[in-house]
N, C-alpha and C positions, 0 to 999 in steps of 0.2 A: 529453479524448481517451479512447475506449476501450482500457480494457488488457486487458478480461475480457470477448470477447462470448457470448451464447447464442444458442441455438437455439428460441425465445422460442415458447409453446405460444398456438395462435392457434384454437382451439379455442372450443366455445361456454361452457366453466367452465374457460377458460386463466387466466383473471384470478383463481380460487381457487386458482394453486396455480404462483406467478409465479416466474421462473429467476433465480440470482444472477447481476448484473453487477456489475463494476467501474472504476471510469474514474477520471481522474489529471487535475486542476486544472492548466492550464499557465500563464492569465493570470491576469489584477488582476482580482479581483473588484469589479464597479461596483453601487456603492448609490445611494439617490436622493441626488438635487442633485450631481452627479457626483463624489460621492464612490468614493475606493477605496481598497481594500486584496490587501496582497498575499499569495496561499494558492497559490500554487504552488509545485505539486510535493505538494499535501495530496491523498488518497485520499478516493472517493466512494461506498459500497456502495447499491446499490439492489436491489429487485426486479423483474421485466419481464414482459409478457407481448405477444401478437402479438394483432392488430387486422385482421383478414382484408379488411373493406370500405376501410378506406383502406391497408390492405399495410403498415401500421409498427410498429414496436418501443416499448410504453409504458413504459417506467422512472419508478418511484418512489422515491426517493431514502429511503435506512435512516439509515444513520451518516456523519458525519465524520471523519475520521483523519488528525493532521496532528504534526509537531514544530515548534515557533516558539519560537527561545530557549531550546534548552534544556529544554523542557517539551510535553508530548505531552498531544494534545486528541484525547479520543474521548467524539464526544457525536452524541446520535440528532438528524436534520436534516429539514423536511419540505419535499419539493421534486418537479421531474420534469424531464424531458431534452428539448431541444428541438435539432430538426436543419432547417439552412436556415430558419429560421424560423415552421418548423410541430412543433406537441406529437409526439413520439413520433420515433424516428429509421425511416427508409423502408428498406424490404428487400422482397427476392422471396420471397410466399409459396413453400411447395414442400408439395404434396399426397401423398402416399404411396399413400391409401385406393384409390383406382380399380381397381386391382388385383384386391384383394381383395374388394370388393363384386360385382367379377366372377364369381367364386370362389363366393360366395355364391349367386348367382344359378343358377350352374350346379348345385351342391348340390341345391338347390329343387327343376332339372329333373329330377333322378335321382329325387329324391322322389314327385314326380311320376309320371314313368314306370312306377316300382318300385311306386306302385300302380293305373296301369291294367293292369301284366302281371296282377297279381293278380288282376285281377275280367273280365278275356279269358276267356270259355265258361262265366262262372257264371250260372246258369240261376234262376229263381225259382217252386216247387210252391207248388198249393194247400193247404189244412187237409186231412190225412188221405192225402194221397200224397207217396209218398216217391222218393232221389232215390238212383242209384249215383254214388261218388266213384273214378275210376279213377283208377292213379298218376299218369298225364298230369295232372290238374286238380292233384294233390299236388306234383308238381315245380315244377308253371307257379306253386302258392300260395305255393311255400315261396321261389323264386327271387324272385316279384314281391316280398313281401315283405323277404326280406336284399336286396334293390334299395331298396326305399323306405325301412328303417330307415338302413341306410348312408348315403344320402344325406343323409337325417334330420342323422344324425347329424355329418358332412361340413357341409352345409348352418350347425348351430348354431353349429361349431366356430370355421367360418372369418368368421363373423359377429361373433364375439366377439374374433376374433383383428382383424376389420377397426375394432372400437369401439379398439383399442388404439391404429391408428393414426389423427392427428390431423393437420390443416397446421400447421407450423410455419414460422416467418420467420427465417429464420439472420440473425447479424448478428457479424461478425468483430473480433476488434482493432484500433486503428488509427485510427479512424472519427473525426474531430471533432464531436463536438456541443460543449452548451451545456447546462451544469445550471443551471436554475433556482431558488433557495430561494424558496418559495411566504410562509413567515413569515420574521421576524424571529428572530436569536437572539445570544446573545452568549458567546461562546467564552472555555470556562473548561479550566482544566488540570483532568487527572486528580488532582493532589497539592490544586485548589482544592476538586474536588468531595469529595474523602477527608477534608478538614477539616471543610468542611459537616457529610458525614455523623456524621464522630465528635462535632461539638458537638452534633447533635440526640440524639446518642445519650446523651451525658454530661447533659444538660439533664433529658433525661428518669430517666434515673439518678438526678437529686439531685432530681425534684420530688418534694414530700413529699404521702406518702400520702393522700387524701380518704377521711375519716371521715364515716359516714353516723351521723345522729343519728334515733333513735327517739321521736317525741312521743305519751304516750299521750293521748288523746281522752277 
């Protein structure tokens, strides 16, 4: 079951940069030859992100967290979530951007505009003749222009502010899926892994030093 959902980035580099989820083991976990065991109530951390073409939520499964006995298991797990019996749990994208590309769009037109005011009555002389600039042509230059750099500038802004948003696939608490472990593994307490480590450490500690020997030629 989900306990932690997200708002899963479903974007086209959504998968470099996946939201945390959370979910909570309720049954027996079933191994082959219908073996099982029992992790309920054991925690699942995964990463997720959103899949626009088929609308679902991909989780990858991080860590295991559990207490059995007295003794508490956190150890990394490789797996993914499956819902109704398809990879990924299913959600309604929801798009933001449209808005704002609007926006953009419009920017562009100001741009646009701000410079054909500016070139309205400009005239083109030959080599050797010249040309009077009355205020009129100077008002009409300087408006067209603070028209087109504004939008310009209008135009960049809200382009940039539209790369910010992406679709996303919400996906709530609550939800039943189905985590899958993709390998094998076998569940060791934090106190078994802490022995490991101190005996590799002590091991190494008492190996005695490699002496190189020099043979002259």
């Amino acid at each position: 079951m989900v306990i932690e959902g997200a708002d899963a980035n479903a974007s086209v580099t959504g998968n470099s940069n996946p939201s945390p989820m959370q979910f909570r083991l309720t049954g027996m976990l079933i191994m082959p030859n219908d073996e099982e065991y029992d992790l309920s109530g054991c925690a699942v951390t995964a990463g997720a992100y959103g899949d626009i073409s088929s609308e679902r939520v991909l989780a990858r499964t991080d860590r295991l967290s559990c207490k059995i006995k007295g003794h508490t298991i956190d150890m990394p797990v490789k797996g993914h979530v499956s819902f109704m019996g398809k990879n990924g749990i299913k959600g309604e994208p929801v798009i933001r951007n449209g808005k704002l590309v609007g926006y953009a769009f419009a920017g562009g037109f100001i741009d646009a505009l701000g410079s054909g005011i500016s070139q309205v009555g400009s005239s083109t002389v030959g080599i050797g003749a010249s040309s009077t600039t009355s205020f009129g042509d100077v008002a009409r230059g300087g408006l067209g222009g603070g028209v087109q750099q504004s939008g310009k500038m209008v135009s960049e802004y809200l382009i940039k502010r539209a790369e910010q948003y992406h679709p996303v696939i919400p996906v709530g608490a609550g939800v039943d899926i189905t985590v899958v472990f993709q390998e094998g593994f076998q569940l060791e307490f934090i106190e078994q892994m802490r022995q490991k480590k101190n005996k590799r450490a002590l091991r190494k500690l008492l190996r005695p030093p490699s002496t190189n020997r020099l043979s002259k030629g």
